[in-house]
N, C-alpha and C positions, 0 to 999 in steps of 0.2 A: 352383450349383457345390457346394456345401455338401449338396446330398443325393444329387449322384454321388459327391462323396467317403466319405458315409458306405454307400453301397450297395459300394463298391469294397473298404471295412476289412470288412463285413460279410459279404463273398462266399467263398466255400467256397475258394478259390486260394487267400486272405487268410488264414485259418484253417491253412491247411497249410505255414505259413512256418515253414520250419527242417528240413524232411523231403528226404529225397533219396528221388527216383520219377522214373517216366517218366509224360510228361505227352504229349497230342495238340495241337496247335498251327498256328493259321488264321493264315497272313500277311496282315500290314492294312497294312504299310507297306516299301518298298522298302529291303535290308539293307546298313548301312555298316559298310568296313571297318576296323577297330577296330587296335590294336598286338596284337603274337602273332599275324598270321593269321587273328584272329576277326575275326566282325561279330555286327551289333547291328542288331535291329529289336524292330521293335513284332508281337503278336500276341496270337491270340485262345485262352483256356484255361479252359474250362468257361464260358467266356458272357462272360470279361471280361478287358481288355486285359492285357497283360504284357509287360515287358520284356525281351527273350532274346539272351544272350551266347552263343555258343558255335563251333563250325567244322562250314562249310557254302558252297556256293557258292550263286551265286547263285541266291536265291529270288523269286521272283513274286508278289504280293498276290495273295491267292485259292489259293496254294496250302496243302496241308496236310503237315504233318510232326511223325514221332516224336523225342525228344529224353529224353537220360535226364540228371538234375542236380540241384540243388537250389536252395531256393525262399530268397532271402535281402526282408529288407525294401529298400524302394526311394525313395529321397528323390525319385520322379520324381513329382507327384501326380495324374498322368492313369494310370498303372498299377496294380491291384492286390497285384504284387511284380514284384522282379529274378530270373529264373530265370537261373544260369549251368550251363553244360553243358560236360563236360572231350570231349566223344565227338561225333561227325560228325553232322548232323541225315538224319535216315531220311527222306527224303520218300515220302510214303503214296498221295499225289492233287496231281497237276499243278495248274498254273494254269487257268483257267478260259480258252477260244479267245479272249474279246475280252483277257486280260490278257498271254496270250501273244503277240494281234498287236499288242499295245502294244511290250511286250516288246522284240520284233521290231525296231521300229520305232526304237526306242529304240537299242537294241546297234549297230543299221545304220547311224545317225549317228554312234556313237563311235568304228566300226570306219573310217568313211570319213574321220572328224576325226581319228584318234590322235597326231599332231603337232601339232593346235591344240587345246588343252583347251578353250579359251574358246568355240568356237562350239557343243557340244552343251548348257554350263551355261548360256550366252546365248538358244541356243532353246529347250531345255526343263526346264532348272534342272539339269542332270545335271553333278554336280561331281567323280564317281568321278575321271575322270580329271586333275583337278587337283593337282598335289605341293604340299606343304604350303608348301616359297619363296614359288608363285605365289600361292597362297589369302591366305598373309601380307603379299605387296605388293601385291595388291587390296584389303586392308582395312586398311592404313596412307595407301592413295591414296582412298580413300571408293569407291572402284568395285564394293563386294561385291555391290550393289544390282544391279546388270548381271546376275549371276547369281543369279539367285532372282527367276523369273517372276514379273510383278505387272503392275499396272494399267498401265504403259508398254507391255508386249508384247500383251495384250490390246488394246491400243488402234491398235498397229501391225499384227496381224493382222487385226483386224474392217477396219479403215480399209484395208488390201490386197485383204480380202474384197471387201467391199463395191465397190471399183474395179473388181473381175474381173467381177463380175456382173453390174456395167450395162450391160456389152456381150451378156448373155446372159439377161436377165430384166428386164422391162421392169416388173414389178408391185413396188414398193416393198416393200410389205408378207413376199411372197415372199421378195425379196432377205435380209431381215432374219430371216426364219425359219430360210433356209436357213447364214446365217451365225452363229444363236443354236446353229441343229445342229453345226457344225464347230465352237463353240469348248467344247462340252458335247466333244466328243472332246479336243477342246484339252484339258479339265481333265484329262481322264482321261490322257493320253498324262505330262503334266509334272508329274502325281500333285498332290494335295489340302493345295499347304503353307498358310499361314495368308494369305501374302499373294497365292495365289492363289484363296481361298476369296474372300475382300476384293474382290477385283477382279472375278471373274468375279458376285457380288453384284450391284455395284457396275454393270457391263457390261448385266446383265441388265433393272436397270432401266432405262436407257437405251434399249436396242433397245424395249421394250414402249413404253414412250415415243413412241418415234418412231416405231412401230406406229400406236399412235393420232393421233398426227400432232398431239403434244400438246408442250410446251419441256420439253426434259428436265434439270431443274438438278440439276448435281452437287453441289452442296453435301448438299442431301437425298438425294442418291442414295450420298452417301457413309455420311451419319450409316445410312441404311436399311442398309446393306451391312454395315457395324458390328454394328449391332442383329440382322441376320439370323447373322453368322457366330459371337457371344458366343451368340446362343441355343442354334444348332446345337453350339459346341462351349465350354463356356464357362470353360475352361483359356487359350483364346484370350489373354483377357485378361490374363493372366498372361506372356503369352511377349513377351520384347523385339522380335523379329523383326516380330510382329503390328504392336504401337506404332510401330517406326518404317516401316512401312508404311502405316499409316494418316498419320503425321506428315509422311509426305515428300510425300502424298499433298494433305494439307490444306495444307502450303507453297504444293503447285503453285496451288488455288484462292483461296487468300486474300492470299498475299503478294507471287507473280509479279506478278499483272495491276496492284500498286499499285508495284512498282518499276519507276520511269523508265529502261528499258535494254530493249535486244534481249532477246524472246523465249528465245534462245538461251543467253543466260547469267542471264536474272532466274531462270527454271527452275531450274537445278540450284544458287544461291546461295541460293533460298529454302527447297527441300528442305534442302540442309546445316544452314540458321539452325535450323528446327524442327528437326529429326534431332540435334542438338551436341547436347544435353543429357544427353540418354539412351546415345550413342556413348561422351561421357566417361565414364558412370557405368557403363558395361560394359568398357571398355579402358582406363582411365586416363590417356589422352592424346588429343590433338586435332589432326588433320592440318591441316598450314600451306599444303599443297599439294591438300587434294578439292577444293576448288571449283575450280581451274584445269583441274587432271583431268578432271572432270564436262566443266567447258565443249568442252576438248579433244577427248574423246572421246563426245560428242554426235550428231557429224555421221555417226559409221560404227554406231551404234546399232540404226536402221532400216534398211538397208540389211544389214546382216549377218543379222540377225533375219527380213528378208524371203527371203533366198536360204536359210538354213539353214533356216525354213518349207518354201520348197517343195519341198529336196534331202528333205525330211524324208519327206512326204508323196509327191510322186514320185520313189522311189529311183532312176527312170531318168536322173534327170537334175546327179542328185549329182557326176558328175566332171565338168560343167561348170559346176557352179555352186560347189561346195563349193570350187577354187582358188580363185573371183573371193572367198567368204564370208573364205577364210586372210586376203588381203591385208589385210581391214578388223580381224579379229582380231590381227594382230600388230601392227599399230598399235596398237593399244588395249591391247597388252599390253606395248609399248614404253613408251606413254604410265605405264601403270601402274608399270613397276619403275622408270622417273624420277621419279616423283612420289613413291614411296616410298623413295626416297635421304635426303634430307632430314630432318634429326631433328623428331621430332613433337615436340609443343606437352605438358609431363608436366603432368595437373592433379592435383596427388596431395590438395592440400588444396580441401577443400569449399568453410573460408574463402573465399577469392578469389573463387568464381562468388557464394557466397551477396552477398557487397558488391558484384557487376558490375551480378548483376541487381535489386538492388534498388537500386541506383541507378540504374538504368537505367525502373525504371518510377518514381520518386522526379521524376526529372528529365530527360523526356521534350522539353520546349521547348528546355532547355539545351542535349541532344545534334542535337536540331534544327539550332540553329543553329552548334554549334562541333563536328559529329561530326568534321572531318578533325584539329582535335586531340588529340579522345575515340582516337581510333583511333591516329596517333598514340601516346600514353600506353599504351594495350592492348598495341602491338606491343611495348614498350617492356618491359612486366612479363612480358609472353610470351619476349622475347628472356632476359629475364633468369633463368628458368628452364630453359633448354638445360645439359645436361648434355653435356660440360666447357666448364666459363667460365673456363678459364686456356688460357697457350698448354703445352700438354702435352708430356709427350716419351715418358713411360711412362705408362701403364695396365694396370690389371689390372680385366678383367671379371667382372662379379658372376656365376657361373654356378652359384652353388649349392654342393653338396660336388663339389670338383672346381678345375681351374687349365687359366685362361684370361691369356696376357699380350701386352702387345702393345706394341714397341718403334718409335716415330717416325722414318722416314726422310727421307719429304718431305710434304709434303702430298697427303694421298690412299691415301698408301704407307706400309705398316708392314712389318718381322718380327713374326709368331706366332708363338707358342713354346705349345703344347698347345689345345685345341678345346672344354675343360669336353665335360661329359656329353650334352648337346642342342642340339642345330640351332638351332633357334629364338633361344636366349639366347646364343649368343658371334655369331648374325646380329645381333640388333637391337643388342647394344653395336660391333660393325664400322660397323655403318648409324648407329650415334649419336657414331662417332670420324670417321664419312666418309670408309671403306677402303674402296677402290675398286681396290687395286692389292700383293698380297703377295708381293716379290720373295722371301721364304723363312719358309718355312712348318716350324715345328720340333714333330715329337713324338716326348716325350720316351721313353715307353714304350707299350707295348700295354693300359694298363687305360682301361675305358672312360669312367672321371671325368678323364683325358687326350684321348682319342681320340672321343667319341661324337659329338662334335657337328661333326666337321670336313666334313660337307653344308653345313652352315651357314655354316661359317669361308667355303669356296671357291664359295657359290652366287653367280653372278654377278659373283664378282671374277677377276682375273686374274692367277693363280699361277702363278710363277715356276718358283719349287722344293721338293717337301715332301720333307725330310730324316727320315727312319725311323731310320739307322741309323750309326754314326758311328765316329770312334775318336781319341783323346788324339792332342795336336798338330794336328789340319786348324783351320784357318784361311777361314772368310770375308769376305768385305769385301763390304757392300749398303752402298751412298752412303758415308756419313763413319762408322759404324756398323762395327765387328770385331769376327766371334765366335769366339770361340776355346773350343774341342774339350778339357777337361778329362778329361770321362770319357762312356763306358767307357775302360777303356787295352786293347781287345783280347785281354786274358787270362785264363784258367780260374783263377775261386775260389772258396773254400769259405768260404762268410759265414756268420753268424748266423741261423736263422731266427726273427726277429721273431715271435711267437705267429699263426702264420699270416695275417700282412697280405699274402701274394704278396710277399714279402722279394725273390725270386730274380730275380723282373720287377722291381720296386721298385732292386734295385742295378743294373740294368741302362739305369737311366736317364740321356740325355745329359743330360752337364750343362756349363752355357755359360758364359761368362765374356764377357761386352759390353762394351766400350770404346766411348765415344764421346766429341764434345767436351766435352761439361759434367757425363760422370760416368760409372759404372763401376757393371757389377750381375753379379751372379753367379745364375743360375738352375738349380735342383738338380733338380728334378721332383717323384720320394719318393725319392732317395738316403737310406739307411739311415748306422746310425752305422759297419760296416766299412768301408764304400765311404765314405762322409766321410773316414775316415783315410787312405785311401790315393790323396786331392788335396792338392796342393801350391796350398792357397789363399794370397790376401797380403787386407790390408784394400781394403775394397769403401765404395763408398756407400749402393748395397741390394741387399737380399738377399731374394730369392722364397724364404724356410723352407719346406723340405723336408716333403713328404707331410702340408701342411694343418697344418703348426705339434704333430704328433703329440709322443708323447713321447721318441721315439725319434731323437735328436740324439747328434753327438759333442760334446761342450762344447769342447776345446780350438778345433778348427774353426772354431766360431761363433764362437771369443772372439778365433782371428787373424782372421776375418773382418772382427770388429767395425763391421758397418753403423748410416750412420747412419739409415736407416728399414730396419725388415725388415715386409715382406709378405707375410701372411698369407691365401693362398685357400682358406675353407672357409665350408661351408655352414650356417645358421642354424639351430639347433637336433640336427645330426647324431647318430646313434647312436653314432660311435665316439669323443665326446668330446674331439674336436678343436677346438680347439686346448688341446695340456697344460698345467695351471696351470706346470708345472718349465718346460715349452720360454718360455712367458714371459718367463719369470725371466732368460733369455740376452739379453734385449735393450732398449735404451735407450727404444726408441720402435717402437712398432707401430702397424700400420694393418690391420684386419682385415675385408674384404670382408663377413661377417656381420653386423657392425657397421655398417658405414661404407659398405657397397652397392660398387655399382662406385669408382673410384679412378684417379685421373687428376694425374702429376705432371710439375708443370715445376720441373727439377733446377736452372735457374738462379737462379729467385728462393724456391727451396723451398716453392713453394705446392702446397699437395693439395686436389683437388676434388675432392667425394663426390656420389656420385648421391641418397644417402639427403636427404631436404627436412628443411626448418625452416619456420619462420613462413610464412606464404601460400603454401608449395609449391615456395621457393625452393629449390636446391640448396646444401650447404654449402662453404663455402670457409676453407681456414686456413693458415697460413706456420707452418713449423718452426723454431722459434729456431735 
C-alpha cells in the first residue's frame, strides 16, 4: 500500500495540483449522482486513478472523455487528486461493446423495476434508483447488506446454476466451468465492489475444488479470498464495507453452526454479532430491530434474487417474472421501514462497549450460566439511553442552523411547526419522537433553514395539513392543542431592513400562540423587532426566540412575554454568531439546541431531556426549579 501511495504523490497528475486544464479521462468506475446535478466517479489521467466531479450523464467504464477544471488535493487515498469541473464532460470514445451490453443490461432492469428500487440493488447492487428515506431505513433496519452483492448472491446464483444444468450437462466438471463462466460475467455486469471481489475470490476457490472432487473448506477459502483481494487491491483493507463483509461472512462459518437454533435465524444473529462493532463505530447507534429484520426478510432473499437473475439475463421474460420479483421486494421493503421506526440504540460513549466486552471475555462461564440476566441488565442500560426518557409534550429538534419544533398531540401524533434545513435530521428526530401521524404541519416562512427538510418531516407519515400561509385571528383546534394565528395581520408594511438577513421574508413569518392543558408557547419563526411590536403578546411559559436567538429582538415584547424557558434553535458553531450575547440577556432560563442537542419537555413536571450524553452515553435529564 505504502509504495502505491507513494507512486500516486509522485505521479505527474500529483504534481499538477492547483492548475486549472483540460485533462483526458478513462472511466474505471460507474458515476454517482452527487447534490447540484453532479456526479462523481473514479477515472483514469495520465496512467493514474482520479477522482472527477463535474456534470455529465451517464458514463460507461471504458469510456473516454474531455473535461476542463481543476486539480484540488484529495483526502480519498486510492486517487492521485480530486479534479472538479464547472463544464459538461466532452466524451471522445464510447464504451467499449462488452461495457455497453452490460450497460444495457443494466438500465433494462431499472427501466422494467422503476417502482421497486429494491430489485435491481438486490440483483445487481445498482442503488441509483434508491431516495435517500429508503437508503436510510435500510440501514437503521441492518438490511443495507441485501443491496450490495456479495457472497450470499454468489451462492444463490451458482446454486440456481448449477440446478439448471443437471438437466442439461451430465459431466460435472463442465457443469462447474460453465457456471465459473457466467458468474466472471456476473462480476462484470454488478461492477468490481470489494464485497464482490471477496466473494467471487472466495466462489472461485470452491468451484476448483469441487473440480477436483476435492472438500472444499471455506474457512481457507475465505482467509485465500482476503489475501487475493488485499493484494490485488490493497486499499481494500481500509474500507468498512470490505470488513464487514468479510465479518458477516466469518459469522456465518464460525458462529451459526455453534448456535443451538434454526438455520434460519442463527445466520443472520451471527453476522449482526460480528458486524455490531464496526456498524457502531460508523453510525453511532445500534439497531434494536436488524436481527428480526434479517430473520423476517430471509425467506424472499433467494427467490427475488433468482427471478430478477433471470429477468435480467432473459429480458424476454421480465413482465412475467419481474411482477412475481415486486411482490417479495415490497415485503421487504415493508419489513424495512418497520423496523426502522423504532429509536435505535445511541452508543455515543466508547466507555460502555469498552466494559461490555471486556467483561464479557473476563467472564465467559459467568455469562454461561446467567446470560438471561446479563441480557436482561444489557437491555436495561440500552433502554436507558433512548432519547426522550420523559413523558414529553414539546420538543425542539437538533437540526443544525435552523428550526425544527414539534408539539404532542397524542401518541404517535404531533404539530410541526418548520422542517430545519435537511431531510434526513428533522426524519430521524420524528423516528426518535415516534411521529407517525402530523395532523398540521406549520411553515413558517420560505427560507430554507425553515423549509428544506420537509421530504423528511412527511416521508412516510401521514399529513393532515401543511399551512404555508396564514393571517391574524384564524384559529385551530388539533386534539386539546389551540393555535392561534398572531401574525402576519394581512397588511402592507414598510419595516426595517435588518442588514440584509431576508428582513422582508423574515417579517412575514406565522407566528403561533399554542394553548394547551399544561402550558402556553408562542412560536415566532424570525420575526424581526417591527413585526414584534405590532403583536399583541401576554405572558407565555415558552418561547421559540426568534431567528436563532439573533440580535435583533424587540425588548419590550420579550419582557411582556416573559417565558419561563425560551428556546433557542441554532446551530453549533454558526457564521452569523447566533445566538446574540444582548438576546441572552432577555431571558431567565435558556436551553439551546447547540448546547444541549435535541430537547424534549414535559411542561408538567418541568423536566427537559437532552439528546446531548453524559457518563456511559446516557442522555441528560434535569427539572427546572
Amino acid at each position: 500500500m505504502s509504495i502505491r501511495q507513494v507512486s500516486l504523490q509522485t505521479s505527474q497528475i500529483h504534481k499538477l495540483i492547483g492548475k486549472t486544464l483540460t485533462l483526458k479521462f478513462k472511466v474505471i468506475s460507474d458515476p454517482k449522482l452527487i447534490k447540484s446535478g453532479k456526479i462523481s466517479l473514479l477515472a483514469k489521467a495520465k496512467g493514474v486513478p482520479v477522482r472527477v466531479i463535474g456534470y455529465g450523464e451517464e458514463i460507461l467504464p471504458s469510456a473516454e472523455f474531455l473535461a476542463t477544471g481543476k486539480l484540488l488535493v484529495s483526502n480519498e487515498p486510492r486517487v492521485a487528486a480530486l479534479f472538479v469541473s464547472w463544464q459538461k464532460f466532452k466524451v471522445i470514445k464510447p464504451a467499449n461493446s462488452w461495457q455497453q451490453q452490460l450497460g444495457d443490461i443494466r438500465s433494462g432492469l431499472r427501466e422494467v423495476s422503476k417502482s421497486t428500487p429494491l430489485i435491481p440493488g438486490m440483483v445487481l447492487g445498482d442503488t441509483s434508483l434508491q431516495s435517500p428515506e429508503f437508503t436510510d431505513a435500510m440501514r437503521r433496519a441492518g438490511l443495507t447488506h441485501l443491496t450490495a452483492v456479495s457472497g450470499a448472491n454468489f451462492a444463490i446464483v451458482s446454486a440456481f446454476l448449477l440446478w439448471v444444468l443437471q438437466f442439461f450437462v451430465s459431466s460435472l466438471r463442465l457443469r462447474l466451468f460453465i457456471t465459473a463462466l457466467f458468474l466472471i460475467a456476473f462480476i462484470g455486469l454488478v461492477r468490481p465492489s470489494p464485497s464482490v471481489l471477496r466473494a467471487a475470490a472466495m466462489a472461485a476457490v470452491v468451484i476448483v475444488a469441487k473440480s477436483q472432487r476435492q472438500r472444499s473448506d471455506s474457512l481457507p477459502s475465505l482467509g485465500f479470498a482476503i489475501a487475493i483481494v488485499v493484494v490485488a487491491d490493497p486499499w481494500q483493507a481500509r474500507d468498512p464495507g470490505f470488513a464487514l463483509s468479510v465479518l458477516a461472512t466469518a459469522g456465518l462459518l464460525l458462529i451459526a453452526p455453534k448456535l443451538r437454533m434454526p438455520k434460519f435465524l442463527a445466520e443472520p444473529i451471527a453476522a449482526s454479532l460480528l458486524c455490531a462493532p464496526i456498524i457502531v463505530a460508523l453510525s453511532g447507534y445500534l439497531s434494536i430491530t436488524a436481527i428480526f429484520a434479517n430473520v423476517m426478510a430471509a425467506p424472499f432473499v433467494a427467490p427475488l434474487t433468482i427471478l430478477g437473475f433471470i429477468a435480467t439475463i432473459f429480458p424476454f421474460t421480465a413482465p412475467l417474472l419481474i411482477p412475481i420479483a415486486k411482490i417479495f421486494a415490497e415485503l421487504i421493503t415493508k419489513i424495512a421501514f418497520s423496523a426502522a421506526a423504532p429509536p435505535v440504540i445511541h452508543l455515543k460513549s466508547a466507555l460502555l462497549m469498552v466494559i461490555v466486552v471486556f467483561l464479557g471475555i473476563l467472564c465467559r462461564e459467568l455469562i454461561r450460566k446467567y446470560w438471561i440476566f446479563l441480557l436482561a441488565l444489557l437491555l436495561a442500560l440500552t433502554y436507558l439511553q433512548r432519547w426522550p426518557n420523559n413523558d414529553w409534550q414539546i420538543s425542539n429538534c437538533d437540526v443544525g442552523q435552523g428550526d425544527a419544533l414539534v408539539l404532542k398531540v397524542a401518541p404517535h401524533s404531533a404539530i410541526v411547526i418548520d422542517t430545519g434545513p435537511e431531510p434526513k435530521l428533522i426524519d430521524n428526530c420524528l423516528k426518535s419522537l415516534s411521529i407517525t401521524h402530523i395532523p398540521l404541519l406549520i411553515l413558517t416562512h420560505a427560507h430554507h433553514d425553515h423549509v428544506g427538510g420537509l421530504e423528511g418531516a412527511i416521508a412516510n407519515r401521514r399529513v393532515d395539513q401543511i399551512l404555508t400561509s396564514a393571517k391574524r385571528g384564524e384559529i385551530y383546534r388539533v386534539g386539546e392543542l389551540f393555535v392561534q394565528i398572531l401574525w402576519p395581520d394581512g397588511r402592507d408594511h414598510s419595516f426595517t431592513d435588518n442588514g440584509g438577513e431576508g428582513s422582508a421574508v423574515n417579517n412575514q413569518s406565522i407566528t403561533t400562540l399554542v394553548t394547551a392543558p399544561d402550558y402556553t408557547l408562542l412560536a415566532t419563526g424570525d420575526l424581526e423587532p417591527d413585526a414584534q411590536r405590532e403583536i399583541a403578546v401576554r405572558k407565555i411559559d415558552f418561547l421559540k426566540v426568534a431567528h436563532h436567538g439573533s440580535k435583533f429582538q424587540d425588548q419590550r415584547f420579550n419582557e411582556i412575554a416573559a417565558p419561563t424557558i425560551a428556546i433557542i434553535s441554532v446551530g453549533q458553531g454558526n457564521r452569523y454568531g447566533h445566538p446574540a450575547p444582548e438576546t441572552l440577556k432577555l431571558y431567565s432560563k435558556v436551553i439551546r439546541t447547540d448546547i444541549s442537542g435535541a430537547i424534549a419537555i414535559d411542561p408538567k413536571q418541568m423536566s427537559i431531556s437532552s439528546s446531548k450524553v453524559g457518563i456511559f452515553g446516557l442522555p441528560v435529564i434535569w427539572r427546572v426549579a
